[in-house]
N, CA, C and O of each residue as an XYZ file, in Angstrom:
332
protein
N      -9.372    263.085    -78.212
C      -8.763    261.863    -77.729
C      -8.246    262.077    -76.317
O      -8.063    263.165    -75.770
N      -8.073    261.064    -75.898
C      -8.149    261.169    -74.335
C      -6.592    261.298    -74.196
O      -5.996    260.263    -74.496
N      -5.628    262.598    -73.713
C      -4.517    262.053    -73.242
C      -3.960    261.788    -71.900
O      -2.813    261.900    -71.467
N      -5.155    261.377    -71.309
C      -4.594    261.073    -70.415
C      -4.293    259.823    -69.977
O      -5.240    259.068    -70.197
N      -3.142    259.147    -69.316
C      -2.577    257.915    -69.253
C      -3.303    257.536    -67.453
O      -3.458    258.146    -66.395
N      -3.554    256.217    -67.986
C      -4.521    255.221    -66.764
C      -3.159    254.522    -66.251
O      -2.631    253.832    -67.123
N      -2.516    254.559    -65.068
C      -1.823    253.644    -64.053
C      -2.430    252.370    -63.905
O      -3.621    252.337    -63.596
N      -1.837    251.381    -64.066
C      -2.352    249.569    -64.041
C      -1.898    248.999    -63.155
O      -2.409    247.896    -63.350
N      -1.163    248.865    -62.081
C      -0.239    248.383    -61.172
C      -0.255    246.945    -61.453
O      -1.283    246.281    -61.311
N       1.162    246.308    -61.958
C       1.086    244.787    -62.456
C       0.644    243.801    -61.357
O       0.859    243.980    -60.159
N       0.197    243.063    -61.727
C      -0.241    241.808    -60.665
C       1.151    241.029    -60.172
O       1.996    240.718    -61.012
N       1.339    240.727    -58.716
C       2.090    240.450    -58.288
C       2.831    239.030    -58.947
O       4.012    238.683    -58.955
N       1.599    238.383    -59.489
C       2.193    236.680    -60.352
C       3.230    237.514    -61.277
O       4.376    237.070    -61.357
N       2.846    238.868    -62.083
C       3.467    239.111    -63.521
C       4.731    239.661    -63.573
O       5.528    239.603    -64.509
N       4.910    240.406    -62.092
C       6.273    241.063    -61.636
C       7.683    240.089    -61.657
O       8.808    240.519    -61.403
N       7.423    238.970    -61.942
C       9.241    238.178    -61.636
C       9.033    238.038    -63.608
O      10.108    238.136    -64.199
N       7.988    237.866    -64.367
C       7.706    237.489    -65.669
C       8.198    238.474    -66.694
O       8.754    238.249    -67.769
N       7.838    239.738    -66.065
C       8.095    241.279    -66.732
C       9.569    241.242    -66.003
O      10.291    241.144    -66.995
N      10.249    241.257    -65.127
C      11.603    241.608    -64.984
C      12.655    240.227    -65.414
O      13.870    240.299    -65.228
N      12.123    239.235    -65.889
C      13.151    238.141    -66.463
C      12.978    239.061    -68.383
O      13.820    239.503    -69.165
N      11.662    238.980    -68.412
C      11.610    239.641    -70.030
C      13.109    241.112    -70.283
O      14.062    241.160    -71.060
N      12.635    242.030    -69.243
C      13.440    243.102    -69.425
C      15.078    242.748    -68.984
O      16.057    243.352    -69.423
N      15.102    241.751    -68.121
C      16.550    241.449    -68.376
C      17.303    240.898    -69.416
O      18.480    240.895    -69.777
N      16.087    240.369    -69.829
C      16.930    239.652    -71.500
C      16.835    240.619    -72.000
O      17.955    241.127    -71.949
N      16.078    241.352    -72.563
C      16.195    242.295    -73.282
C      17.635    243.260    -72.893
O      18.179    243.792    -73.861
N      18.168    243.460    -71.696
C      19.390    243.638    -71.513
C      20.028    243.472    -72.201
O      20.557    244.227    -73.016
N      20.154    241.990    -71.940
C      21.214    241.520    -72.393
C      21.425    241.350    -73.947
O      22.538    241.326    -74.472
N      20.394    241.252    -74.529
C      20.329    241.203    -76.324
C      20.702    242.722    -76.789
O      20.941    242.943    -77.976
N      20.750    243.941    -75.642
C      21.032    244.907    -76.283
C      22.848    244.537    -75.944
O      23.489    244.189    -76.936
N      23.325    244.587    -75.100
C      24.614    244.500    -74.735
C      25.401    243.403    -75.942
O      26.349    243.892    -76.557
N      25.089    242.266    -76.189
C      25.331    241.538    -77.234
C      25.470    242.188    -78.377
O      26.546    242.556    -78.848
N      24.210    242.375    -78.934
C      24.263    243.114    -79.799
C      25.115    244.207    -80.483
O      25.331    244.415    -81.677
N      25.349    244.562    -79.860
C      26.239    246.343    -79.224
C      27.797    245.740    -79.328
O      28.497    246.418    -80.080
N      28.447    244.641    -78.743
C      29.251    243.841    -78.528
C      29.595    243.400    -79.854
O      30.769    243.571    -80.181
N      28.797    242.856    -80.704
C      28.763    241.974    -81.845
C      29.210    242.958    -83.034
O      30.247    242.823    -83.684
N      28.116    244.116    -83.235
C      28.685    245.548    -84.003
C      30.426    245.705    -83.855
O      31.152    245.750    -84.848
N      30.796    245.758    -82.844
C      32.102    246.599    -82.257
C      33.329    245.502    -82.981
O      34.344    245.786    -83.617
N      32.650    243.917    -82.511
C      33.737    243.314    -83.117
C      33.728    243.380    -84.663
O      34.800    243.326    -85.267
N      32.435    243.508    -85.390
C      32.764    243.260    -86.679
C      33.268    244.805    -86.914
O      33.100    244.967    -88.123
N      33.739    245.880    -86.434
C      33.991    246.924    -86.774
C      33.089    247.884    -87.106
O      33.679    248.847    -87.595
N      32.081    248.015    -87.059
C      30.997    248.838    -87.009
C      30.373    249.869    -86.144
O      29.221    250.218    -85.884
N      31.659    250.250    -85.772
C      31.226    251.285    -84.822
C      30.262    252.456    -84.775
O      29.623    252.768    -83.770
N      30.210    253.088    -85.965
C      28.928    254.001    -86.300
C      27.528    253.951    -85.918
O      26.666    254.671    -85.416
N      27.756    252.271    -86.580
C      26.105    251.509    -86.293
C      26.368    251.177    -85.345
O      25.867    250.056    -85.435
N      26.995    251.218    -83.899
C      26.903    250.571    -82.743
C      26.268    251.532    -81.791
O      25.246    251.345    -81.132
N      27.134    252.728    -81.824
C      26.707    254.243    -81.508
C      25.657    254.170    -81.559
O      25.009    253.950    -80.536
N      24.957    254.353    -82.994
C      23.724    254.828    -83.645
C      23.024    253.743    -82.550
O      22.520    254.344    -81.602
N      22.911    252.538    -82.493
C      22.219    251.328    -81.975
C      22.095    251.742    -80.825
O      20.897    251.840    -80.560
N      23.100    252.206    -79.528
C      22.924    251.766    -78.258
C      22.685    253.618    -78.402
O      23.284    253.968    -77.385
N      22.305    254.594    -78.890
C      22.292    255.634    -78.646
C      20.004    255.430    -78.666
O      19.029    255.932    -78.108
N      20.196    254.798    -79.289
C      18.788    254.235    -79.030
C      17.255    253.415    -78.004
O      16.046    253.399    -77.774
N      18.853    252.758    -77.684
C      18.997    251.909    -76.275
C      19.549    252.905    -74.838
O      19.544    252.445    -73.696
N      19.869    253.903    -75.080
C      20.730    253.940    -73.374
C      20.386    254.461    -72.749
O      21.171    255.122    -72.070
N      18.614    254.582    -72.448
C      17.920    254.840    -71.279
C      17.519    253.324    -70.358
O      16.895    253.362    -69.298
N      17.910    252.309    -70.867
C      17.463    251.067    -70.832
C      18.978    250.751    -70.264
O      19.076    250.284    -69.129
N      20.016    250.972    -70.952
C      21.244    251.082    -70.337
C      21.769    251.579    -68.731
O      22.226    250.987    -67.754
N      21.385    253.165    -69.101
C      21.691    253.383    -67.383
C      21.186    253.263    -66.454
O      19.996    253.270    -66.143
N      22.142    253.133    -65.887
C      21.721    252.387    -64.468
C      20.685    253.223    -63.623
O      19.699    252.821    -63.005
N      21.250    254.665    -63.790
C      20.557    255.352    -62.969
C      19.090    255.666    -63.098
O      18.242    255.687    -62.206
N      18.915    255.990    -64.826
C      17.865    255.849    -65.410
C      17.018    254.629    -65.311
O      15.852    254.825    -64.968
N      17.392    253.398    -65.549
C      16.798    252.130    -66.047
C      15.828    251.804    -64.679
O      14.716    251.295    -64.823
N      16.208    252.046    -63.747
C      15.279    251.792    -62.358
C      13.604    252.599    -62.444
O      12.453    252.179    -62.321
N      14.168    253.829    -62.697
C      12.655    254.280    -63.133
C      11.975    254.546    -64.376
O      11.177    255.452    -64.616
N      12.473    253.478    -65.261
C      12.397    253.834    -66.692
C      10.417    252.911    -66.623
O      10.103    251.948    -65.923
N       9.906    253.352    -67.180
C       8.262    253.057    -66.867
C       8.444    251.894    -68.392
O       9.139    252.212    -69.357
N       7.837    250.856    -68.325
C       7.593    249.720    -69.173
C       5.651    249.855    -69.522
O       4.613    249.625    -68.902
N       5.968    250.254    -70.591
C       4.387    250.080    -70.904
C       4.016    249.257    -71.422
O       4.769    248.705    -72.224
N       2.402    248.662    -71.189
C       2.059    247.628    -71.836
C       0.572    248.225    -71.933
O      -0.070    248.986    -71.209
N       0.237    247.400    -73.415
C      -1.033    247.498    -73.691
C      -1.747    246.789    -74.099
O      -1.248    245.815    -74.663
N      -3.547    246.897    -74.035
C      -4.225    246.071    -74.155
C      -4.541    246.144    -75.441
O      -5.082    247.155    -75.891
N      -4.188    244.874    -76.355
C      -4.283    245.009    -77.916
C      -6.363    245.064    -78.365
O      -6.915    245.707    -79.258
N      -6.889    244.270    -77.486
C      -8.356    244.527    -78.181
C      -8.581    245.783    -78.069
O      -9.090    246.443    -78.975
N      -8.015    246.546    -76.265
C      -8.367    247.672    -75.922
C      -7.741    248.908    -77.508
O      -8.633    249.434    -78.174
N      -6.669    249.111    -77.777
C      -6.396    249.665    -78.633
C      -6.992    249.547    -80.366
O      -7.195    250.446    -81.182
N      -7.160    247.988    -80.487
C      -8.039    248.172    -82.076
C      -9.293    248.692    -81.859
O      -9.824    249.474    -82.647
N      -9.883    248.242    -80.669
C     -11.567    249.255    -80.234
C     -11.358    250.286    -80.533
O     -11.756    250.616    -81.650
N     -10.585    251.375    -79.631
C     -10.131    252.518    -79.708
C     -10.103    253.186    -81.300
O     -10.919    253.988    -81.754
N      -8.683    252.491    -82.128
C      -8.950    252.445    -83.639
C      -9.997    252.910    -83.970
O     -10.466    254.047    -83.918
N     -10.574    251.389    -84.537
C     -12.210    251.165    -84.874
C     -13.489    252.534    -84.394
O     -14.605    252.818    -84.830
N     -12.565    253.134    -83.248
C     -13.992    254.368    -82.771
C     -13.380    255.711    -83.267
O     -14.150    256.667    -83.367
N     -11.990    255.884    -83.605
C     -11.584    256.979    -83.748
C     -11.854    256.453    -86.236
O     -12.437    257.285    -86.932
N     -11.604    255.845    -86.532
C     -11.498    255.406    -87.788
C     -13.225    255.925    -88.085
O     -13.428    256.805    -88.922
N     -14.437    255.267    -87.294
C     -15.857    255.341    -88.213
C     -16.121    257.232    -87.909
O     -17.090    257.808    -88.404
């Protein structure tokens, strides 16, 4: 199997589309995380954003790489590694 990873550089239309997506996603983690704490659940909040907090820091989150994939491309793939 091939491991090596192919670079895609997003199309300039998809770049404001992909960074409104990942900002919500922000923010549903921060909520989230928020929502735990008030009902007292701190364990599971930990556990939650300890999951999340490369997406969290700041310092990290700038070069944190967002992958995307091509779903026919991957069931092909499947389908050739499966027969």
């Amino acid at each position: 199997m091939n491991e090596k990873w192919s670079e895609h550089p997003v199309p300039d239309e998809d770049v404001l589309r992909m960074n409104t997506a990942r900002s919500e996603l922000i923010l549903w983690i921060v909520e989230r995380f928020q929502l735990m704490l008030a009902e007292g659940r701190e364990c599971d909040a930990l556990a939650f954003m300890d999951e999340w907090f490369e997406w969290m820091d700041k310092d990290s989150y700038i070069n944190e790489s967002t992958l995307f994939f091509d779903e026919e491309e991957l069931n092909e793939l499947y389908k050739q590694i499966k027969s």
